[in-house]
C-alpha positions in Angstrom: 7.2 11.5 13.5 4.7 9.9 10.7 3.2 8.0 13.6 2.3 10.8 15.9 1.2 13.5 13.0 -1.3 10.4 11.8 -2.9 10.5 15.8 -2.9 13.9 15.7 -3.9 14.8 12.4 -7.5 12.1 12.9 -8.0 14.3 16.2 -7.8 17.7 14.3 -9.8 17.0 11.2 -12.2 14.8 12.4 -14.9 17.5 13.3 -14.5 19.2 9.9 -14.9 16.4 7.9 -18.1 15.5 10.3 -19.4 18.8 9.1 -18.5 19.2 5.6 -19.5 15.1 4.8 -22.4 15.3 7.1 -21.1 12.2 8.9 -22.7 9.9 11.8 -20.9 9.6 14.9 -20.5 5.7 13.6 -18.6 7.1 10.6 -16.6 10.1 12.2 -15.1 7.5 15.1 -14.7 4.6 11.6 -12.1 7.0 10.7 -9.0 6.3 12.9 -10.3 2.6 13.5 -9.6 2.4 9.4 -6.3 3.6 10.1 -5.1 2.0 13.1 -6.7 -1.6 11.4 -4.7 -1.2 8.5 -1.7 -0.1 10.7 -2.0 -2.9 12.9 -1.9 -5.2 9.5 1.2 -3.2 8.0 3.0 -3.9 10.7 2.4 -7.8 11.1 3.5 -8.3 7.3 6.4 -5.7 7.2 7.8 -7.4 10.1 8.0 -10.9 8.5 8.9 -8.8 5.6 12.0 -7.1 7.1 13.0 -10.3 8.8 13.3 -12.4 5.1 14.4 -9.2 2.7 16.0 -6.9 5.3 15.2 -3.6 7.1 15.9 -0.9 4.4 13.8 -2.3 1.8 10.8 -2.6 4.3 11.0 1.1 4.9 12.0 2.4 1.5 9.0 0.6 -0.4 6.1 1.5 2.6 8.1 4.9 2.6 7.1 5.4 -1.4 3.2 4.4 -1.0 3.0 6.1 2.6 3.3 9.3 0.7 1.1 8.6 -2.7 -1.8 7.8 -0.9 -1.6 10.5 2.0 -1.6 13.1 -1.2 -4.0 11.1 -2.3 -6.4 11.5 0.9 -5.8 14.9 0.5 -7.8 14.8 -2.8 -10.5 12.5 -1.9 -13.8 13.6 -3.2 -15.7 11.7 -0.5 -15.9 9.7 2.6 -15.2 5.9 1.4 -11.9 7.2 -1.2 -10.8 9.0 2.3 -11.3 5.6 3.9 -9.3 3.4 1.4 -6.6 6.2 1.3 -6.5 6.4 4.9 -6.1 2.5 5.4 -3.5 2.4 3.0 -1.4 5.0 4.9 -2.1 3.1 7.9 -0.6 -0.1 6.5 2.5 2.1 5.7 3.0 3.9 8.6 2.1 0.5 10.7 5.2 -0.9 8.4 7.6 1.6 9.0 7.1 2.4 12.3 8.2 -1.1 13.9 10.8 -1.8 11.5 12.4 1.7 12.4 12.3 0.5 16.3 14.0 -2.8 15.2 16.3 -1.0 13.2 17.2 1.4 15.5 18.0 -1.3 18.6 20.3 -3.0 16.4 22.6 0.0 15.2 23.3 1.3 18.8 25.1 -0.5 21.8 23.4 -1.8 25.0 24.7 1.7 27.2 23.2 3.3 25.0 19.8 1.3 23.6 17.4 3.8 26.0 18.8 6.9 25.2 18.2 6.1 21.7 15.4 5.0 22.1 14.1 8.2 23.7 15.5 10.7 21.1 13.2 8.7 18.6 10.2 8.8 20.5 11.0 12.7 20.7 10.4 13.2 17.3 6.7 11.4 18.3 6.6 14.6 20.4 8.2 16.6 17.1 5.0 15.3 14.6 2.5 16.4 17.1 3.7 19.8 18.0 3.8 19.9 13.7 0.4 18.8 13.2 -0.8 21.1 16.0 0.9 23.9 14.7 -0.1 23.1 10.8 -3.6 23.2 11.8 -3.9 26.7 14.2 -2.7 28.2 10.6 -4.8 26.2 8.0 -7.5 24.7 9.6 -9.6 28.1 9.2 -9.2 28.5 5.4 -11.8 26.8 3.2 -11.0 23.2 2.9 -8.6 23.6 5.4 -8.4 19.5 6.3 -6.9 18.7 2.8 -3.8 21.2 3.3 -3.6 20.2 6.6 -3.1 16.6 4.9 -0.8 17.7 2.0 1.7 19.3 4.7 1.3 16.2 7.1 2.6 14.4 3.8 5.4 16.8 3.6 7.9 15.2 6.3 6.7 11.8 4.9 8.8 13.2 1.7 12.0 14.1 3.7 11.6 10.8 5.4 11.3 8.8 1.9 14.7 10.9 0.5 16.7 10.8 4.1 15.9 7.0 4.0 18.4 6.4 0.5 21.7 7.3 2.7 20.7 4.5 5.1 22.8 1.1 5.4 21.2 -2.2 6.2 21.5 -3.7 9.7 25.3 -5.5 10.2 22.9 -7.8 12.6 20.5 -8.9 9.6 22.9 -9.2 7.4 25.5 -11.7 8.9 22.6 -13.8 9.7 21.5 -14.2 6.6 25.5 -15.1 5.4 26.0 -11.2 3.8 29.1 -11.0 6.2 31.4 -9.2 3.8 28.5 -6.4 3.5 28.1 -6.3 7.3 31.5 -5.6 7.4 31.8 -2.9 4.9 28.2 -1.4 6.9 30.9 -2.0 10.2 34.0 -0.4 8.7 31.7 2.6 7.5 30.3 3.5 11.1 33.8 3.1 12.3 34.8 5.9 10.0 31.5 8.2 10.5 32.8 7.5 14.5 36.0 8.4 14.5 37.0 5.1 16.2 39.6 2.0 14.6 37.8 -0.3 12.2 38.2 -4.1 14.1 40.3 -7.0 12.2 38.8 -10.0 11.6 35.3 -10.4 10.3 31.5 -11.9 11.9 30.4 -15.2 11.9 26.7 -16.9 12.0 26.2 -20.5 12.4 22.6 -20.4 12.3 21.2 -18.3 9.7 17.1 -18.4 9.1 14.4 -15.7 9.4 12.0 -15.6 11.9 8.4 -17.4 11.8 5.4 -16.5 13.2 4.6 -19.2 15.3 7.8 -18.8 16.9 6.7 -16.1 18.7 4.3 -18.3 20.6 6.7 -21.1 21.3 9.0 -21.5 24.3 11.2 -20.2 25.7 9.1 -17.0 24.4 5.8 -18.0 25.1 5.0 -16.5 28.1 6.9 -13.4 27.9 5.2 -12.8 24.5 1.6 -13.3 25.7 2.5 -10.5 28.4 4.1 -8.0 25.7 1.6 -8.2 23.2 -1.1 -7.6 26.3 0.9 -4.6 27.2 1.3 -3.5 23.7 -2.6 -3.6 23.5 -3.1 -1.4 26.9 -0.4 1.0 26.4 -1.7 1.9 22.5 -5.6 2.3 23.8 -3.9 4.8 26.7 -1.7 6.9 24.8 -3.8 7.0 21.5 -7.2 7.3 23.4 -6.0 10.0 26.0 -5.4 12.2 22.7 -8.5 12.7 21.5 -10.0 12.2 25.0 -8.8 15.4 26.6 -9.8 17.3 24.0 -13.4 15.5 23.9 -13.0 16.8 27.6 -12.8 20.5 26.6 -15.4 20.4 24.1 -18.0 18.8 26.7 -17.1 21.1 29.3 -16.2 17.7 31.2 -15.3 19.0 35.3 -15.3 22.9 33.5 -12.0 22.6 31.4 -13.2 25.2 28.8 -13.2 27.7 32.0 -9.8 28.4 30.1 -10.9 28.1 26.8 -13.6 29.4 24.5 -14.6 25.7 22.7 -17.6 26.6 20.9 -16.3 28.0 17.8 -18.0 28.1 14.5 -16.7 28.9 11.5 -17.3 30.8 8.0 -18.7 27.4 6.7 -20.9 26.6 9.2 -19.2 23.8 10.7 -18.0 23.6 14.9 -14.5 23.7 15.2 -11.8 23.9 17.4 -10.5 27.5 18.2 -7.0 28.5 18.3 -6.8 28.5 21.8 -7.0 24.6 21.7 -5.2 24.3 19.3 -2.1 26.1 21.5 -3.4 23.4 23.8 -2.9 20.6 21.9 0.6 21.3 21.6 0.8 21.9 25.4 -0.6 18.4 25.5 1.8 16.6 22.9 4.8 18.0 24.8 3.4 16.9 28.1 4.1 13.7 26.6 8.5 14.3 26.4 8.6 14.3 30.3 7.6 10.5 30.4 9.5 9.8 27.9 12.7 10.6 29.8 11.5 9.6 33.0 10.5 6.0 31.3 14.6 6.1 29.7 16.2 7.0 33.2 13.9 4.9 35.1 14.9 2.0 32.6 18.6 2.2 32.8 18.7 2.9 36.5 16.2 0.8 38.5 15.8 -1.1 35.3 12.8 -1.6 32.7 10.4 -4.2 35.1 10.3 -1.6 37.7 10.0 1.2 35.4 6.8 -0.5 34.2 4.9 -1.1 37.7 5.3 2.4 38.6 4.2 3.9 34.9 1.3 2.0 35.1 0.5 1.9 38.7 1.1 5.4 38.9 -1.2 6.1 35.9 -4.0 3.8 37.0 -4.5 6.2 40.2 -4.4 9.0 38.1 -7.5 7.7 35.8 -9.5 7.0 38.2 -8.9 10.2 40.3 -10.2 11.5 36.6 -13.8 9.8 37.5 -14.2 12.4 40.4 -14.8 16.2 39.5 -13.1 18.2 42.0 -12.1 21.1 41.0 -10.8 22.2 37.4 -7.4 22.7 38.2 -6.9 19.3 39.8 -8.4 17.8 36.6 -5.7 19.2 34.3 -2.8 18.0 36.5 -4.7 14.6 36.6 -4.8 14.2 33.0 -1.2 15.3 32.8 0.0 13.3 34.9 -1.8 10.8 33.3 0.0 11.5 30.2 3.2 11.5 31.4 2.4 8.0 32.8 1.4 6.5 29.5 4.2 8.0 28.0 6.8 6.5 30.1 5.2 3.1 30.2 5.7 3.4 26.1 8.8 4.4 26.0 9.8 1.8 28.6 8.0 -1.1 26.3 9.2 0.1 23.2 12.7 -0.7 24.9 12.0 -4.0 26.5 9.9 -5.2 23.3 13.1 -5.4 20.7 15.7 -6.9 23.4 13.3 -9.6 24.3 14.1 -11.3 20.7 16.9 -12.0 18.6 17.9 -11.0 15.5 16.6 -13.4 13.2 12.9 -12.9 14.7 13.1 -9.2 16.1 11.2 -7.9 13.0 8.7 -11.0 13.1 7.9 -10.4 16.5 7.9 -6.7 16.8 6.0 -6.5 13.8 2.8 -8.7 15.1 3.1 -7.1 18.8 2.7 -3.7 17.6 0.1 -4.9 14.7 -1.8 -6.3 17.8 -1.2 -3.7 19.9 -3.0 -0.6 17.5 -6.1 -2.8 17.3 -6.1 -1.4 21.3 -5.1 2.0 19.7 -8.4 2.0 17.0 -10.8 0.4 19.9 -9.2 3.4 22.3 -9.8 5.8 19.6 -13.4 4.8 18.7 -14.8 4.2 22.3 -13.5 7.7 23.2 -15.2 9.3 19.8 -17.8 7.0 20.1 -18.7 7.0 23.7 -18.0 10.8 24.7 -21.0 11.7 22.6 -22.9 10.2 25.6 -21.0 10.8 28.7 -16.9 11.5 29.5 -17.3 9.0 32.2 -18.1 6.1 30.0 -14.9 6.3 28.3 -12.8 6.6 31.4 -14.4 3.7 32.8 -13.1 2.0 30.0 -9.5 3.8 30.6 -9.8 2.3 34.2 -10.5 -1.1 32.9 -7.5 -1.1 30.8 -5.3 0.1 33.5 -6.3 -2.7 36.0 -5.4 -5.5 33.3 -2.2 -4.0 32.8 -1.8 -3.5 36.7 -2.3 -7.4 37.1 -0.6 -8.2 33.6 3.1 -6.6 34.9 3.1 -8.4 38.3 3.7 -11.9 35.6 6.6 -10.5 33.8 9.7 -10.9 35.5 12.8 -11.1 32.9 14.9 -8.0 33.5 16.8 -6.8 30.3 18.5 -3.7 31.3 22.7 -4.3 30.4 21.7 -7.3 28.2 23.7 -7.6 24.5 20.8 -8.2 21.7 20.7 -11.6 21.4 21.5 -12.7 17.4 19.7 -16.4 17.2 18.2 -18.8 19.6 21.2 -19.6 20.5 23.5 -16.4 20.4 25.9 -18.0 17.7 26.8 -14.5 16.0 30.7 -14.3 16.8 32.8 -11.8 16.0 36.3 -14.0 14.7 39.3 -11.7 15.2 41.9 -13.1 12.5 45.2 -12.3 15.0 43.7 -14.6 17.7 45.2 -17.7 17.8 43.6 -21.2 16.3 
């Protein structure tokens, strides 16, 4: 939810802030590279982080400074505090985000990993559609950006107190010899479920946390050169396409404002969007649920490898059918159908990422691949701000560039993890002993 009301909340406040700070184009498209770069560094030390100290701390501490400096933003009395406040709730978010993921794959069984997986990228859908809506009734009022802020930090709050009735993760725990707490954490979902608690207790031979250069060493190496790479092209898609369709609008690109009135100025002299696109941005963030499921049935039917080739193969005609203008209404299912591409080809990653590791490393190595993987989200975001002052077309060239190295990236991966069990250590020694077996 915090990770999809921070993309949508640099797409809506962006032109105010241009106007009321009198900013450069360098220094309006600065803004969500500041965020995603301090993202994509939150979420390569939380990850170590919640690999050595454990999942819940990792989210309660970046869930405390997540919302001090997002009020804080709000506040800012000029451009550089905005930055520093800004790249501080990018580290946070960047933390929390990829811990939740890992957290989440570890509380839920294999049958149902996707499904899970789904519902929490729906609330992705959820912190747009509240951003969207926050801003077609704030936006107008006189420093409209700073309560759009203060209510962005508002869910952040619920998050922070909803976090303090969570239970670490039974998996992190046994591995790091905490086997009577993983048990209690065991008997308590067992309860919450209705179902009879097991006898007998877990067992982990090989207890460690995960390192950093294990990512890169075999058996992984391969398979995490080609996730991080995907992580990378799927951010600069789904983050880029944001701010690009509504760039799209603004520049008239293949007459999309024939439905919309997108020169709007308002009592303080500054360009803004109207209300009509703001009604369209949520049209837009909901186009993005559709791919979402398809990616989760596609990934527990014909299974997450083939799930990928056609999200991104099927995307990649889509952008470039974008380069050719040929009539309006063509270019709006185009760009939705790119969207629900991109969508599905994150969701389906976002499964395959976490299953591809064990335990003791999941954190570790979720935690750098979706560091890495915003650094595409920031250079998305600021070639689309950056570039679409000159011409649409430059930025979708550089859509279609990113489509063709994921397009030749996918035909290398070819581990299928669809029905898998999470793997615990290198070896898979986490063992459940039940005490009325015999020996």
């Amino acid at each position: 939810f915090a990770d999809a009301a921070e993309v949508w909340l640099a797409t809506i406040i962006l032109k105010n802030l241009k106007c009321e700070w009198n900013l450069t184009s360098f220094e309006k498209a600065m803004i969500p590279v500041i965020v995603y770069f301090f993202y994509a560094i939150g979420s390569i030390v939380s990850g170590k982080l919640a690999d050595k100290f454990g999942r819940f701390p990792v989210l309660i501490v970046n869930g405390y400074i997540l919302v001090i400096s997002a009020v804080a933003s709000a506040f800012a009395p000029g451009y550089y505090f905005f930055l520093c406040c800004r790249g501080v709730t990018g580290f946070c978010i960047g933390g929390s985000y990829g811990c939740s993921v890992v957290y989440s794959a570890e509380m839920v069984p294999a049958n149902r990993r996707s499904w899970n997986m789904c519902i929490l990228e729906g609330f992705w859908t959820l912190g747009s559609v509240y951003e969207c809506v926050v801003a077609f009734f704030v936006m107008d009022l006189e420093g409209g950006w700073r309560y759009q802020i203060l209510l962005t930090a508002v869910p952040c709050a619920i998050m922070l107190f909803l976090l303090h009735f969570m239970d670490e993760s039974p998996r992190y725990l046994v591995i790091h010899e905490q086997r009577e707490k993983a048990m209690r954490v065991i008997e308590k979902i067992c309860r919450q479920n209705e179902v009879e608690v097991p006898r007998g207790t877990v067992y982990c031979s090989d207890v460690r946390s995960g390192e950093y250069r294990e990512i890169w060493a075999q058996p992984y190496t391969s398979g995490s050169v080609q996730i991080t790479i995907h992580f990378v092209c799927n951010m600069f898609l789904v983050f880029g396409i944001s701010m690009l369709v509504v760039d799209m609008m603004a520049y008239n690109y293949c007459f999309m404002e024939l439905f919309f009135e997108s020169t709007y100025v308002n009592a303080w002299g500054c360009t803004v969007y109207t209300k009509a696109e703001y009604l369209f941005l949520i049209v837009v963030a909901v186009a993005f649920v559709p791919g979402f499921i398809l990616g989760t049935v596609g990934a527990e039917t014909v299974g997450r490898r083939w799930t990928f080739i056609a999200s991104i193969y099927i995307g990649a005609i889509f952008t470039v059918l974008l380069l050719f203008c040929f009539n309006t209404v063509l270019t709006y299912v185009e760009v939705f159908g790119a969207i629900i591409c991109y969508s599905a080809y994150n969701e389906v990653l976002w499964i395959y990422g976490p299953e591809f590791y064990p335990t003791y490393m999941r954190g570790t190595a979720v935690g750098v691949q979706n560091g890495i993987g915003k650094l595409g989200a920031a250079a998305g975001t600021f070639l689309t701000e950056y570039l679409d002052d000159y011409d649409i077309k430059y930025s979708l060239y550089c859509f279609v560039l990113v489509e063709v190295v994921a397009c030749v990236t996918i035909l290398f991966m070819k581990r299928e993890t669809r029905g898998e069990q999470l793997i615990d250590t290198r070896v898979n020694e986490l063992t459940y002993i039940n005490e009325q077996a015999p020996g």
